[in-house]
C-alpha positions in Angstrom: -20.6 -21.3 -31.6 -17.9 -20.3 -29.1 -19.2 -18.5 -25.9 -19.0 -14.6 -26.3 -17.4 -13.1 -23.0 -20.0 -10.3 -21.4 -17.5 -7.5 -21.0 -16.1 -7.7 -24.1 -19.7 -8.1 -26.2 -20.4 -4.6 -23.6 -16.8 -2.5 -24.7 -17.9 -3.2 -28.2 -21.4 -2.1 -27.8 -20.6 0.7 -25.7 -18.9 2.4 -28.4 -21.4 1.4 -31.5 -24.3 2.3 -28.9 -22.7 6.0 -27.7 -22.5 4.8 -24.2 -18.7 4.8 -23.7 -15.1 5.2 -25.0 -11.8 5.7 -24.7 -11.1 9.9 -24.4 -9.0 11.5 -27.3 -8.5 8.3 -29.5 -7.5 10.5 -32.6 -3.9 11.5 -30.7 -3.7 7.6 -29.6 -6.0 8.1 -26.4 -5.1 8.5 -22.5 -5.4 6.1 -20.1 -7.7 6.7 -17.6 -9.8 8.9 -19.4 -13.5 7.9 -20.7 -16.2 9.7 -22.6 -19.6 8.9 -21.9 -21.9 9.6 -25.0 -25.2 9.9 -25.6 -26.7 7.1 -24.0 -23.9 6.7 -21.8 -24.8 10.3 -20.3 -28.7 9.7 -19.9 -28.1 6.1 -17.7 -25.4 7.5 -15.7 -27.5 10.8 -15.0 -30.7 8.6 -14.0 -28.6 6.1 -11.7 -27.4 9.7 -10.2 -31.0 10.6 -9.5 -31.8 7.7 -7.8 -28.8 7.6 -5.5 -29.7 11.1 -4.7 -33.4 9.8 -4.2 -32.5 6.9 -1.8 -29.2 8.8 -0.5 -30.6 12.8 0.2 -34.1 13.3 -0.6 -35.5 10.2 1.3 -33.3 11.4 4.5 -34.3 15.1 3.7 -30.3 15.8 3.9 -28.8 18.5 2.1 -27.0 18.7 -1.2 -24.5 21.1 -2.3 -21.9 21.8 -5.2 -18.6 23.1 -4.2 -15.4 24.1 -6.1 -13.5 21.3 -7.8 -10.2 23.3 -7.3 -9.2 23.7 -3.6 -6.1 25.8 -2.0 -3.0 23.6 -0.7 -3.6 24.4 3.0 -7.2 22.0 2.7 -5.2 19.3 1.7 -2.5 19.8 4.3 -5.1 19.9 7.2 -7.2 16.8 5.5 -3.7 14.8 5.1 -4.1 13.9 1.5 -0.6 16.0 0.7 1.7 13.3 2.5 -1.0 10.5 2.8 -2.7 10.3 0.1 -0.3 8.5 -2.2 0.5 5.4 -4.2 3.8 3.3 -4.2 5.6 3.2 -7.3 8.9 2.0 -9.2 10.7 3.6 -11.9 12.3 2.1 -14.5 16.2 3.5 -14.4 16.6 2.8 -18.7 13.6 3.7 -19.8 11.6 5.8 -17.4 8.1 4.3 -17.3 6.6 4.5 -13.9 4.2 1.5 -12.4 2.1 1.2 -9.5 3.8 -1.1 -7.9 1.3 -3.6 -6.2 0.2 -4.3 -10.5 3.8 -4.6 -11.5 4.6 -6.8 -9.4 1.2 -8.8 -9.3 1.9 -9.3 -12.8 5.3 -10.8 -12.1 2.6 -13.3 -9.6 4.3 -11.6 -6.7 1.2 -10.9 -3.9 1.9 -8.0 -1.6 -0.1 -6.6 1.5 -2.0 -3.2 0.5 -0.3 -1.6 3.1 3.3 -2.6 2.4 5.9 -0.3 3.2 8.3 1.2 0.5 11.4 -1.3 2.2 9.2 -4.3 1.9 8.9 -3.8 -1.9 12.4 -3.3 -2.6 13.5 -6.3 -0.8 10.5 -8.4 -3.0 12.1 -6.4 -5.7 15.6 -7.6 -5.1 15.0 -10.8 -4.0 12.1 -11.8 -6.7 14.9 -10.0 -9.5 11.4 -8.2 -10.4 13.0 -6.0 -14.0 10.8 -3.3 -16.1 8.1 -5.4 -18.6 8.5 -2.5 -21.1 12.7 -2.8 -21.5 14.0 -5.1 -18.6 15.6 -2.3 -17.5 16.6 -2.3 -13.7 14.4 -0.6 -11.5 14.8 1.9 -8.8 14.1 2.3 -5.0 10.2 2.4 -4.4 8.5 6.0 -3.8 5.3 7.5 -2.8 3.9 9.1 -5.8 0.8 11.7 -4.8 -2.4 11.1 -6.7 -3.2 14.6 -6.5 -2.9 16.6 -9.7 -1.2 19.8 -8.8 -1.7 23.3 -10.4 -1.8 26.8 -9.4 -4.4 29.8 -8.3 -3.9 32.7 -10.3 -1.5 34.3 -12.6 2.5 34.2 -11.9 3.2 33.1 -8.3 -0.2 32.1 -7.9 -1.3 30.0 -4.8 -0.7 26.4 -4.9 -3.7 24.3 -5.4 -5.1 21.1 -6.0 -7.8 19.3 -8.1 -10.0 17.4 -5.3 -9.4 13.5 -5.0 -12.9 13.3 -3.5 -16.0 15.8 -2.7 -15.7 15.7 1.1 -13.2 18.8 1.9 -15.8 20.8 0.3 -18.2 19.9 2.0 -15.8 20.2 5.7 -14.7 23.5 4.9 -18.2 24.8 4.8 -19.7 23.0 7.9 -20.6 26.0 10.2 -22.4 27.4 7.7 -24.2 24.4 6.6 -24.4 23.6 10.4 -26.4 26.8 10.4 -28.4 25.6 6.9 -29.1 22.6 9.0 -31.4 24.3 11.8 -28.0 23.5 14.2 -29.0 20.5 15.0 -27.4 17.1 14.4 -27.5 14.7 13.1 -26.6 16.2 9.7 -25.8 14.3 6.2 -24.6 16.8 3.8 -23.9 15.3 0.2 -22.4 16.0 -3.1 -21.7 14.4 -6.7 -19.4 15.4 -8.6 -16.0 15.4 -10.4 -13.1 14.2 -8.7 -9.6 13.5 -10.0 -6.7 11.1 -9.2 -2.9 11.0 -11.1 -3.0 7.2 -11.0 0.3 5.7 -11.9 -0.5 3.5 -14.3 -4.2 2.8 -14.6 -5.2 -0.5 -16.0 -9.1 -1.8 -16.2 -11.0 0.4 -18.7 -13.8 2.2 -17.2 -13.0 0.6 -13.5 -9.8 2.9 -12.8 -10.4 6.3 -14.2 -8.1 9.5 -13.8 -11.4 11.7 -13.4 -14.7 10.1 -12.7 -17.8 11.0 -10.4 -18.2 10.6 -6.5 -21.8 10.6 -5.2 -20.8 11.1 -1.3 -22.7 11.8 2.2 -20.9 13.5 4.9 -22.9 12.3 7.7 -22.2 14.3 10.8 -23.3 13.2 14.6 -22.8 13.1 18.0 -20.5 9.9 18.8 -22.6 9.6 22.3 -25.6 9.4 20.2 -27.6 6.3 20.2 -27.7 6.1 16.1 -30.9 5.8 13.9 -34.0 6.4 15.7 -35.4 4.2 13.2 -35.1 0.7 14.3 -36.0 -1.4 10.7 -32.7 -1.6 9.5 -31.9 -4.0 12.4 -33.9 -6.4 10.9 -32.0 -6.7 7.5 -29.7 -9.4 6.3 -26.8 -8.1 4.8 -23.5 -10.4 3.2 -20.1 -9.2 5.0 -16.6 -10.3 5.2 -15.2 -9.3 8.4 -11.7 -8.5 9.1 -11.7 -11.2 11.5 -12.7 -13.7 9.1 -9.7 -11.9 6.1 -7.4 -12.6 9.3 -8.0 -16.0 9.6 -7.6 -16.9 5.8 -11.7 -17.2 4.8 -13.0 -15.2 1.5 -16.4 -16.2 1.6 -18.6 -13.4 3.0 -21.5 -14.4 5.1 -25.1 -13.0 5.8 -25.4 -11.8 8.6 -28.2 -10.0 10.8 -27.9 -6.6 11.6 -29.0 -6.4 14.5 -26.7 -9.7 15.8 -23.5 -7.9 14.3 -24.5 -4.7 16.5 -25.0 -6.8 19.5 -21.1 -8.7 18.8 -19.8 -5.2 18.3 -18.5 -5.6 14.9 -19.3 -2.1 13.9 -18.1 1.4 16.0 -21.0 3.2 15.3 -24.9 1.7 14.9 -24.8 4.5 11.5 -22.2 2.5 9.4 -24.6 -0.5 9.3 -27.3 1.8 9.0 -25.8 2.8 5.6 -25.2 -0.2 4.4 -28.6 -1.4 4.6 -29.8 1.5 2.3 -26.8 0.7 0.0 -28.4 -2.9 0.0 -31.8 -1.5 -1.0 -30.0 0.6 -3.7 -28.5 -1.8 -5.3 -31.4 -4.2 -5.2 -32.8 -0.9 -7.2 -29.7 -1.5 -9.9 -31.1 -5.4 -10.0 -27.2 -5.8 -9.0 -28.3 -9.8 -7.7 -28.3 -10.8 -4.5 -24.9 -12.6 -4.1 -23.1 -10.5 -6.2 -22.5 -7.9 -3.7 -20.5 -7.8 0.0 -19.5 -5.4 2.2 -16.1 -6.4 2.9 -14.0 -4.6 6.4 -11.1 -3.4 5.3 -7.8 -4.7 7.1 -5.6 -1.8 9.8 -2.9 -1.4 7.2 -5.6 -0.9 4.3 -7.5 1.9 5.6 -7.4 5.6 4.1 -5.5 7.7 6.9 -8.6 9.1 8.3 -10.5 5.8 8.4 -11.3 4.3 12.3 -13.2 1.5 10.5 -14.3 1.0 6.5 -16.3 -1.1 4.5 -15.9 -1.4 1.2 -19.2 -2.4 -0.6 -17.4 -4.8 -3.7 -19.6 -6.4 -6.8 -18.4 -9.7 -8.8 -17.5 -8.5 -11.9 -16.7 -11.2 -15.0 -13.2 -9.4 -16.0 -12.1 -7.7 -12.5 -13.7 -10.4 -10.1 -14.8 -8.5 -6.4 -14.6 -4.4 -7.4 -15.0 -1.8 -5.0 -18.1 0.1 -6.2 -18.2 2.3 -3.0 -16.7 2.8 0.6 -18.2 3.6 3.9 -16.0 5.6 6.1 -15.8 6.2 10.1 -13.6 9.2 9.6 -14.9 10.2 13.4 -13.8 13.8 14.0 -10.3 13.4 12.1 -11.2 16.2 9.0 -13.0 18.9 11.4 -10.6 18.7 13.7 -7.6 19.2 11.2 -9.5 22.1 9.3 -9.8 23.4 13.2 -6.0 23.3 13.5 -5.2 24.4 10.7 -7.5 27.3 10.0 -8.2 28.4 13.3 -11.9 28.3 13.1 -13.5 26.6 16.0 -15.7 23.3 14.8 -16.7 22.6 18.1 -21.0 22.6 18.1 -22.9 22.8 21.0 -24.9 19.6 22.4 -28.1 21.1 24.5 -29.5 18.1 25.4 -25.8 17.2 27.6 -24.7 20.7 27.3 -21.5 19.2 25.8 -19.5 21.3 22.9 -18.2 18.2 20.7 -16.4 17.9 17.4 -19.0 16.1 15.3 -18.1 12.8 13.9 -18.4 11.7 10.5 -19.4 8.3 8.6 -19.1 8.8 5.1 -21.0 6.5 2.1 -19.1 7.1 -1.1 -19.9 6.1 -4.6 -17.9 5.8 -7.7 -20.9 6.7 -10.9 -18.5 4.8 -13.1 -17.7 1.7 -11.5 -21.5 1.4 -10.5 -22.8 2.1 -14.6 -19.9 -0.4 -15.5 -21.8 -3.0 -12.6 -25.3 -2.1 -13.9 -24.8 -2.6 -18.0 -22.6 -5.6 -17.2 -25.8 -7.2 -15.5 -28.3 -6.2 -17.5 -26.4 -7.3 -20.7 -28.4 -10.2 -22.1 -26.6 -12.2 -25.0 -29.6 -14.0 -26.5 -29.0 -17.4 -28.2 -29.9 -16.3 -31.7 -26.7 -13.2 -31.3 -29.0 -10.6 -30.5 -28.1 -8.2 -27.6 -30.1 -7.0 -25.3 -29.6 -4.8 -22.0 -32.1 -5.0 -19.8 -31.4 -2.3 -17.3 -34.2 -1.4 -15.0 -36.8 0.7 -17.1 -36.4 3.6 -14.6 -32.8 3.4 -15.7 -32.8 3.2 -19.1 -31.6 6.1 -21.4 -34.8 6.9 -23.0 -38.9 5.7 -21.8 -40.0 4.6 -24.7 -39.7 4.2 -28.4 -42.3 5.1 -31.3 -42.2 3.4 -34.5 -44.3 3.8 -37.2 -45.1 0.4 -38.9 -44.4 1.4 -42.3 -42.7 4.5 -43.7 -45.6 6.0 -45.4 -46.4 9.5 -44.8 -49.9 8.7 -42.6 -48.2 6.1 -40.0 -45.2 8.5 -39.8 -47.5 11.6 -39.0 -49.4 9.1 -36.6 -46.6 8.0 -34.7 -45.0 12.1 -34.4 -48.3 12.6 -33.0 -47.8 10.1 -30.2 -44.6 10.7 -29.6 -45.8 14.4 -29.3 -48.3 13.8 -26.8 -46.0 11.4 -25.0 -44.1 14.8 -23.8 -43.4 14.3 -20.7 -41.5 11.1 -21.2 -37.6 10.6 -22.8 -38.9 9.2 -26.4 -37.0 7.6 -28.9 -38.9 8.2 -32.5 -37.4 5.9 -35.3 -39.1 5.1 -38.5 -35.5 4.0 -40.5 -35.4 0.2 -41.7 -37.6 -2.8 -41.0 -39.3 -2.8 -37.7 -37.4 -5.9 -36.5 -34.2 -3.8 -37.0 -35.8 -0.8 -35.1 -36.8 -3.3 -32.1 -33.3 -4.5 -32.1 -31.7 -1.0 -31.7 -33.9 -0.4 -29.0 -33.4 -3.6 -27.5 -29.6 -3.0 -27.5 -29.6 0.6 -25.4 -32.4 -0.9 -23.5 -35.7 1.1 -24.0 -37.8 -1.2 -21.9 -40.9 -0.1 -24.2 -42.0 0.3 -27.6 -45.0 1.5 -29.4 -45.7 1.0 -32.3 -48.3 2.7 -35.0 -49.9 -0.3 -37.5 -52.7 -0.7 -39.4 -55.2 -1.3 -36.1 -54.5 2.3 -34.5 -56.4 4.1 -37.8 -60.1 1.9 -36.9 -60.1 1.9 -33.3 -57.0 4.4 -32.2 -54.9 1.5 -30.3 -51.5 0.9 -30.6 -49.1 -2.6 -30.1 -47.0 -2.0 -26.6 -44.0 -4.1 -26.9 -42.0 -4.8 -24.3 -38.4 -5.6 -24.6 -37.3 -8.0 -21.9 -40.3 -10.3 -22.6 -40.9 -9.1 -26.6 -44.8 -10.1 -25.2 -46.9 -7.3 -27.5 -50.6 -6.4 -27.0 -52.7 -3.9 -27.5 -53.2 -0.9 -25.3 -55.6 2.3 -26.8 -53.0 5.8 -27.1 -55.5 7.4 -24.3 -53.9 4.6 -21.5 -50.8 5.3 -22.7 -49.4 7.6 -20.3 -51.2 6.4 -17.3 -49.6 3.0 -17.8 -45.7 4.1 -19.0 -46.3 6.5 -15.5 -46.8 3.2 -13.5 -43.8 0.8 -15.1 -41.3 3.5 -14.8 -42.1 4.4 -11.3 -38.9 3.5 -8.8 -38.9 1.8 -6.0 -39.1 3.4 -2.9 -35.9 2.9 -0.5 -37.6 2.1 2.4 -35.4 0.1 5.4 
């Protein structure tokens, strides 16, 4: 039997499962669009939870929802209007448009992220790089904004934008969350939600979206500031790939001690490692496995405009190889300050302990939702060697608790099992009693309900029930008063202690 390939076994159960498909397929689809369905929704919400569990309420940081539209003058003082932009080529006979870094990595042309617009068009030129669609010529390269663009109000409304990224809303509001925050720093601030980007030409299914979700931290502090008063995280282990090492040709990331990197100074700021420790922990919480994850520095002419030094924290994927799940920022004082310019409103906070007035500084942990679902159903997918399909996501993550199934499909085991399920309240329950119960414990299997429970012939003389469990398929008998006590304790989460 030939060897099924993970991701495409998981595109074809995503949409027979209602986790995930292409947006508006009945007027031919758009790229870079994805609806999440049923099942889709309830995983992505409860990975959402537990990042804002290890990310906000462990740190007792606040979180806050701000507008998704924002006025131009936010972006002018942040930098995305001229900075935050892609380099693309046009085709002069047909007019497609293509990122250009893809096109030409398709043509098996390699160019530097950072590549200016005359470095393409000579590799253009040279390489006789034509269009795939028409092998049209194609023209000078250009900086095409990811922003999508619209307007504030009726007629000659005020320009806005749709945000690339939660942050501005959460600068734009920092004296009064400043206040919020007992005016006192340090100060993590965080949001998830919606965020938009015009991509040229996006390619990899769920991995390069046009709208998606951020889950971000602004962490504000002191820059003089010693960094964590914890010291635990020192102790970790973590697997990086250091610019250093990208500069002298390696790839292999190695693990490293954190508090042997801090001592070498290959961080600016003791809170960036700090942060990646508890993204470590996190995704030891996904079961993401241990050397399937890096943080990897990003090189000078990689780095967003308002980036002193990034990490990006990247997960081995079978179709996309290492993919950026989330990026850790030093944006040091960069966005208050330019909201301070541009405004007029003074940022400046004062330091009682130096009786210094400072600009706070800012390291920033950002997640993509997608990409990090995408990570987690592509590791739990289990392709068992009699064809079934399993996804074992972590039962804390799974889109429903538990399932009840009635044995049979008479009236008494079907009013037995609605009673459990009932009682079962406070739990996400899936009740099925359609087909054979082999076929119901395969549909369960397949969205990964770690648990089943089934009523049989036993429950009616001594009121027990058969507790299956789905990555194991062990069964054994548990009586319905335990019930709850023991689902409370297997679908407990981890605590992100570092």
């Amino acid at each position: 039997m030939k060897q099924q390939r993970k991701p495409d076994v998981l595109v074809e159960l995503a949409k027979r499962r209602g986790i995930f498909w292409p947006s508006y397929e009945i007027y031919g689809g758009v790229r870079g669009l994805l609806t999440l369905g049923n099942i889709g929704f309830e995983i992505k919400r409860r990975l959402e939870n537990l990042w804002i569990k290890y990310f906000v309420h462990s740190r007792n940081f606040q979180i806050i929802e701000s507008p998704v539209i924002g006025p131009r003058l936010v972006y002018v003082a942040s930098g995305h209007e001229t900075q935050f932009t892609d380099k693309a080529l046009r085709c002069e006979k047909c007019g497609a448009v293509y990122r250009a870094d893809h096109l030409l990595s398709e043509a098996g042309i390699t160019i530097p992220e950072g590549a200016l617009l005359q470095q393409i068009d000579e590799v253009v030129s040279t390489r006789g790089v034509k269009c795939p669609n028409c092998k049209g010529d194609l023209s000078k390269a250009f900086q095409w904004l990811l922003m999508f663009k619209t307007e504030i109000g009726a007629g000659s409304g005020e320009i806005g934008y749709l945000r690339p990224e939660t942050a501005q809303g959460i600068f734009t509001e920092f004296k009064r969350l400043y206040v919020h925050g007992r005016s006192s720093l340090p100060m993590g601030v965080a949001q998830v939600g919606r965020v938009f980007r015009n991509e040229v030409s996006p390619r990899q299914g769920p991995i390069r979206l046009r709208e998606f979700t951020i889950m971000e931290v602004e962490f504000f502090f002191d820059p003089d500031s010693p960094g964590p008063a914890e010291k635990n995280y020192l102790e970790h282990d973590i697997p990086v790939l250091t610019a250093e090492d990208q500069e002298k040709g390696l790839s292999d990331f190695r693990k490293i001690r954190v508090k042997d990197a801090v001592e070498k100074g290959l961080f600016t700021n003791n809170w960036l490692p700090f942060f990646l420790v508890l993204t470590k922990r996190f995704l030891e919480a996904l079961k993401i496995p241990e050397n399937a994850f890096r943080f990897r520095e990003k090189l000078p002419n990689e780095r967003a405009h308002y980036a002193k030094q990034l990490f990006d924290c990247e997960v081995l994927l079978e179709s996309w190889g290492w993919t950026e799940v989330a990026g850790f920022a030093y944006r040091t004082d960069y966005d208050l300050s330019g909201h301070m310019r541009v405004s007029g409103e003074d940022m400046n906070v004062f330091i009682s302990s130096s009786g210094r007035r400072i600009v706070p500084h800012v390291v920033e942990p950002s997640f993509g939702a997608e990409r990090l679902l995408y990570a987690l159903l592509e590791y739990s997918l289990r392709i068992e060697e009699d064809g079934r399909i399993c996804l074992s996501t972590p039962p804390y993550l799974s889109p429903f608790d538990v399932s009840v199934f009635p044995l049979l499909s008479k009236p008494d085991f079907v009013k037995k099992a609605e009673e459990v399920a009932k009682m079962l309240g406070d739990f996400k329950v899936n009740f099925d009693d359609s087909g054979s119960i082999g076929r119901r414990y395969a549909r369960s299997d397949e969205i990964g309900i770690p648990f089943a429970v089934t009523i049989d012939h036993q429950t009616f003389s001594d009121d027990s029930v058969t507790l299956r469990f789905r990555d194991t398929r062990e069964q054994r008998r548990i009586g319905i008063e335990s019930l709850q006590a023991e689902l409370s304790k297997m679908l407990s989460t981890p605590k992100p202690d570092i």
